[in-house]
N, C-alpha and C positions, 0 to 999 in steps of 0.2 A: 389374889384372884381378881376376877371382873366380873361386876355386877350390876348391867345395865338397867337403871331404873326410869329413862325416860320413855315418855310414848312413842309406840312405832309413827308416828307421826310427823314425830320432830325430828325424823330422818329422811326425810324428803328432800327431793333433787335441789330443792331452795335454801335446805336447812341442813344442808352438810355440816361436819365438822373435818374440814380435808386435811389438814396437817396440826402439826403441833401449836397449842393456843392459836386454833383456828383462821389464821390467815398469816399473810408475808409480814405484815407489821408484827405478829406476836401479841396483839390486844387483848386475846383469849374472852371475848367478845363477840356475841349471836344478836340478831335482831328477832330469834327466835325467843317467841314468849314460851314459858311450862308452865303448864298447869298447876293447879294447887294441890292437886292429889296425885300423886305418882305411886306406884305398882311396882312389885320386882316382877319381870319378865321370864330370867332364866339368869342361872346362875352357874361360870366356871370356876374350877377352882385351879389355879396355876403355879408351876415350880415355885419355889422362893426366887426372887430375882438375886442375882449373883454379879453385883455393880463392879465396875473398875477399882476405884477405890473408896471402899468399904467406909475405911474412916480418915477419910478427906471430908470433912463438909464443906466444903469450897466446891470438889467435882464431884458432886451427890447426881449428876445427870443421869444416871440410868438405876435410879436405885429402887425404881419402881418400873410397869408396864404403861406404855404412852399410845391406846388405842387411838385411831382413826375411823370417820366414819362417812359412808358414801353413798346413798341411795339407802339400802336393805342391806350393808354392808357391814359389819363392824372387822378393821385390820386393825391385828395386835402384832407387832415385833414380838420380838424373847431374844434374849441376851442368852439365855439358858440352853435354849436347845436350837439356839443358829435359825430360826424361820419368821416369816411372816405366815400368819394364821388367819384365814377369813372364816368369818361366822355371821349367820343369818340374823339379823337383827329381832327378828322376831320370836324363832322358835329356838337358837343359841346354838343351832345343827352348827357344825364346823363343815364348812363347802370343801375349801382346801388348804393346804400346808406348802410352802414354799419351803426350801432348806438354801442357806447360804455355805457360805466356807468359813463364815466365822460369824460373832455375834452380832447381832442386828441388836444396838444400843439405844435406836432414838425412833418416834415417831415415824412413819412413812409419810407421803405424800398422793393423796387420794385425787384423780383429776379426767374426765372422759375413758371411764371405763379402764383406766391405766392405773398404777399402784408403785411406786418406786421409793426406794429405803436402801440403805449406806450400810454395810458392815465394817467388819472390823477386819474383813479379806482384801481391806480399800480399794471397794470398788461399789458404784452407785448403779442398782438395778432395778429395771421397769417390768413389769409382769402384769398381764392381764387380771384385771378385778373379775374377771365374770370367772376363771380357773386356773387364775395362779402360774399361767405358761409366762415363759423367759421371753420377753421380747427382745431385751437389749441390755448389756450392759457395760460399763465405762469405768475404765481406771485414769487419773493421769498420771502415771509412771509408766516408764517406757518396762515392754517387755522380763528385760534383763531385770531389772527392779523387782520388779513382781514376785520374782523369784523369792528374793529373801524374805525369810519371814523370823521371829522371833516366837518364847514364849512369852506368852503373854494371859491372864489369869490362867494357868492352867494347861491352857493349851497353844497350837501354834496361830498366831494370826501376821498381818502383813506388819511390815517394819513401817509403812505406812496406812496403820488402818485411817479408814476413812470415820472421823469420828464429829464430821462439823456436821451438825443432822440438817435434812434437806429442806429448805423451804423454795416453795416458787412465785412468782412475780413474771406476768407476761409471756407467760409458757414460754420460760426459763427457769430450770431447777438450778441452785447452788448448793455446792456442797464444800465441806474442805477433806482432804486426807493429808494423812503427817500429822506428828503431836510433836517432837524435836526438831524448833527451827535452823540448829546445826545440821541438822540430816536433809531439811529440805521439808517444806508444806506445801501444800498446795491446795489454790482455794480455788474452785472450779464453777462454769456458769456454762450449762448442757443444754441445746436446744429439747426441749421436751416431746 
């Protein structure tokens, strides 16, 4: 589950936390001081997450939930039930639910009111922070590609899910899709 215990404070336009360990380097690293007294706020409690591979500890990447957070925002992926989840920093409301075509494995990327995260339907999509609407979203496989897809935990996802999670640098998002360099990867840099 998630259980935000910092001050609604240290969620301010200054003190984001927009992607995964906090910036394009990965430094996972705030200039944001906390307090010495912290408070639970509100508390969710979430599916069990349901990682790619369970017992690989080499690809432990999604074996847990990797919130983002953006003004009053907190975005949560799910591997579980295919969405991006926003919720109110404050009061823990869930604003909106985005659903993908497959699992949303990695962190999103939090950035002027925009919200964009990769699934496993390999394809990388933007959707408004304020309600969760489709702006836009981007495969790089041609058409015909798209098509195939495979099982995969379970269920069907793309033969190329998109699994390199998103970081940006110079409003430019990177992402990769493909996991078999036989079959073809591809590592992609999307105007934002």
């Amino acid at each position: 589950g998630i259980a935000p215990v910092v001050p609604s404070s240290a969620l301010a336009a200054d003190n984001d936390w927009p992607m995964w360990r906090h910036d394009a380097g990965r430094t996972g690293a705030s200039l944001l001081e906390v307090p010495g007294a912290l408070r639970l706020q509100w508390k969710h409690q979430l599916p069990r997450p349901m990682p790619t591979f369970p017992n690989d500890f080499r690809q432990c990447f999604d074996k847990s939930y990797e919130p983002v957070a953006m003004g009053k925002r907190l975005f949560v992926p799910s591997m579980v039930t295919d969405s991006v989840t926003a919720f109110d920093t404050a009061t823990g409301q869930e604003l909106w639910r985005f659903f993908a075509d497959g699992p949303v494995r990695f962190a999103p990327v939090a950035w002027q009111d925009k919200v964009a995260f990769v699934s496993d339907d390999g394809f990388l999509y933007c959707v408004s922070a304020d309600g969760g609407r489709l702006l836009w979203k981007f495969s790089p496989m041609e058409p015909e590609r798209r098509a195939h897809k495979l099982l995969g935990d379970e269920r069907l996802i793309s033969r190329w899910p998109a699994r390199g999670g998103p970081v940006m640098a110079d409003e430019t998002i990177y992402f990769a899709a493909g996991i078999w360099p036989f079959e073809g990867v591809a590592v992609c840099a999307v105007d934002a």
